[in-house]
C-alpha positions in Angstrom: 117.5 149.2 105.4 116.6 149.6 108.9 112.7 148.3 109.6 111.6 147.9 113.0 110.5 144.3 114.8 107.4 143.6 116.6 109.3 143.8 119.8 111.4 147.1 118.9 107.6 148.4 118.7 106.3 146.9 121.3 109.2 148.5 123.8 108.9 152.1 121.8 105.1 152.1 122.2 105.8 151.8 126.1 108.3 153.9 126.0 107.4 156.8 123.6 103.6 156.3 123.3 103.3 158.9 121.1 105.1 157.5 118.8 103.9 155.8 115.7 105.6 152.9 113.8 104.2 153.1 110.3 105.3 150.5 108.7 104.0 150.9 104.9 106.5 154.2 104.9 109.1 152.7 107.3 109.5 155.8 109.6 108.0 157.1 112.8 105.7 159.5 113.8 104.4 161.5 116.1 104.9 163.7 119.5 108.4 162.7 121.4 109.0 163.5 125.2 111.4 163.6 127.3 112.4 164.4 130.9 116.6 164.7 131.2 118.7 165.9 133.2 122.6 166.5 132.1 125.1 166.5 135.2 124.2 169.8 138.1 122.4 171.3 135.2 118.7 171.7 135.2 116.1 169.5 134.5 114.2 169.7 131.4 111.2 168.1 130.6 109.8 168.9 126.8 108.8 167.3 123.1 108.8 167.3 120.2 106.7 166.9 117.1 108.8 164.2 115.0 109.2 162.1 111.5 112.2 159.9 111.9 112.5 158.1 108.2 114.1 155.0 107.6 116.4 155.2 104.4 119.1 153.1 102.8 121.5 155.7 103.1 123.0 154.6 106.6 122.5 153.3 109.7 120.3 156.0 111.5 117.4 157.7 110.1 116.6 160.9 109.1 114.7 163.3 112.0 112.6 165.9 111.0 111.3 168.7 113.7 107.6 169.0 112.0 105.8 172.0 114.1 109.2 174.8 113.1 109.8 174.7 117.3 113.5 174.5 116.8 113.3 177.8 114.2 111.0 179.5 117.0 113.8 179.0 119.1 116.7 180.3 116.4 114.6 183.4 115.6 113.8 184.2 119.4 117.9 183.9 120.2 118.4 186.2 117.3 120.5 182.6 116.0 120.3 180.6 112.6 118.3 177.2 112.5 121.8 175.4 112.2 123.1 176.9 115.3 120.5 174.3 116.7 121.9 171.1 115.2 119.6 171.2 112.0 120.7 171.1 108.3 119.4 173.1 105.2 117.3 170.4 104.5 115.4 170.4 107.1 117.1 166.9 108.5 118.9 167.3 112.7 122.3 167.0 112.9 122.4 164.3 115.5 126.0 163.1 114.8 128.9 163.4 112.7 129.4 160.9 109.9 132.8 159.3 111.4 131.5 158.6 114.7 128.7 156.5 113.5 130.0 153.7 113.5 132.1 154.0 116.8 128.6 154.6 118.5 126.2 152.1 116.6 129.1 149.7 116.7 126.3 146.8 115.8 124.3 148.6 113.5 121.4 150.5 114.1 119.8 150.0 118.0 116.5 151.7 118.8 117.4 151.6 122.5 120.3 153.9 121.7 119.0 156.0 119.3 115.7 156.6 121.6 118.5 157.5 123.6 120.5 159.5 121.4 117.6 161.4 121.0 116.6 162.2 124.0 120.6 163.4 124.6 119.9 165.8 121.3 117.1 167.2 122.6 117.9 167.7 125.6 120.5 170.1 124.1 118.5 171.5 121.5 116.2 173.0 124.3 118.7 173.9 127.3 120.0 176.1 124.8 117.0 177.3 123.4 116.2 178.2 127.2 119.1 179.3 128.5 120.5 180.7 125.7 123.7 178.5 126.1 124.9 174.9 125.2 124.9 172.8 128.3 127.6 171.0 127.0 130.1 172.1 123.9 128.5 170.8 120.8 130.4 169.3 117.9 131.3 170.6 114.6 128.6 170.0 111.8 130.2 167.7 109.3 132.2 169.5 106.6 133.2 172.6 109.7 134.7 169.2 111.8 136.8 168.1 108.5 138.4 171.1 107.3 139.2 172.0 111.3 140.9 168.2 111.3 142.7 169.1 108.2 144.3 172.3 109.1 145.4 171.0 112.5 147.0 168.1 110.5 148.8 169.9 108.1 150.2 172.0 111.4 151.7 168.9 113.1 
């Protein structure tokens, strides 16, 4: 299980100040911001209220959007919550499962995922905004598998 060090806290609190490390619950709280910029595209600068949890279950936590912006954003577009990178259990879908470990080749890295982050957000509210991805998004999980299964068995 992933727990954060002094120093992993030390650069997050300069970095995300409103961020919280609470250790006794192993997660992060709190207001994350961001200023990004993908390519010629425009810049966005925005946050988000967050709880990113610490499990056993893999190498990244699990990010929960806590104020419903992201299902503002779904209901104004007329889209569902999903559409937006978040699962029915309330948990983003930051990544599929088989690139994990391609990305976090070391494990987990808070640089990267701070990064990460910011990359998913910056998505998340482009297209909440302009009502288009900025980039094409993946497949959720089991969408990805079955597409990679039917254009095996066509081969």
């Amino acid at each position: 299980m992933v727990t954060l060090t002094y120093n992993e806290i030390s650069w997050l609190w300069k970095v995300q100040p409103g961020l919280t490390y609470i250790h006794c619950a192993n997660l992060l709280a709190g207001t994350f911001k961001f200023t990004a910029q993908y390519r010629t595209l425009e810049k966005i600068t925005d946050s988000y209220d967050l709880v990113i949890r610490f499990t056993s279950n893999g190498i990244l936590p699990e990010v929960y959007e806590t104020r419903g912006k992201i299902a503002r954003m779904a209901k104004i577009a007329g889209k569902q919550i999903g559409d937006f990178h978040v699962n029915s259990d309330g948990t983003l879908c930051m990544i599929r499962e088989d690139k994990v470990y391609s990305i976090y080749k070391n494990g987990f890295d808070l640089k990267l995922f701070i990064n990460h982050l910011m990359t998913h957000f910056y998505w998340i509210s482009y297209y909440g905004i302009y009502g288009k991805e900025p980039w094409i998004a993946e497949e959720h999980g089991y969408g990805y598998l079955l597409n990679k299964l039917l254009w095996t068995k066509r081969l």
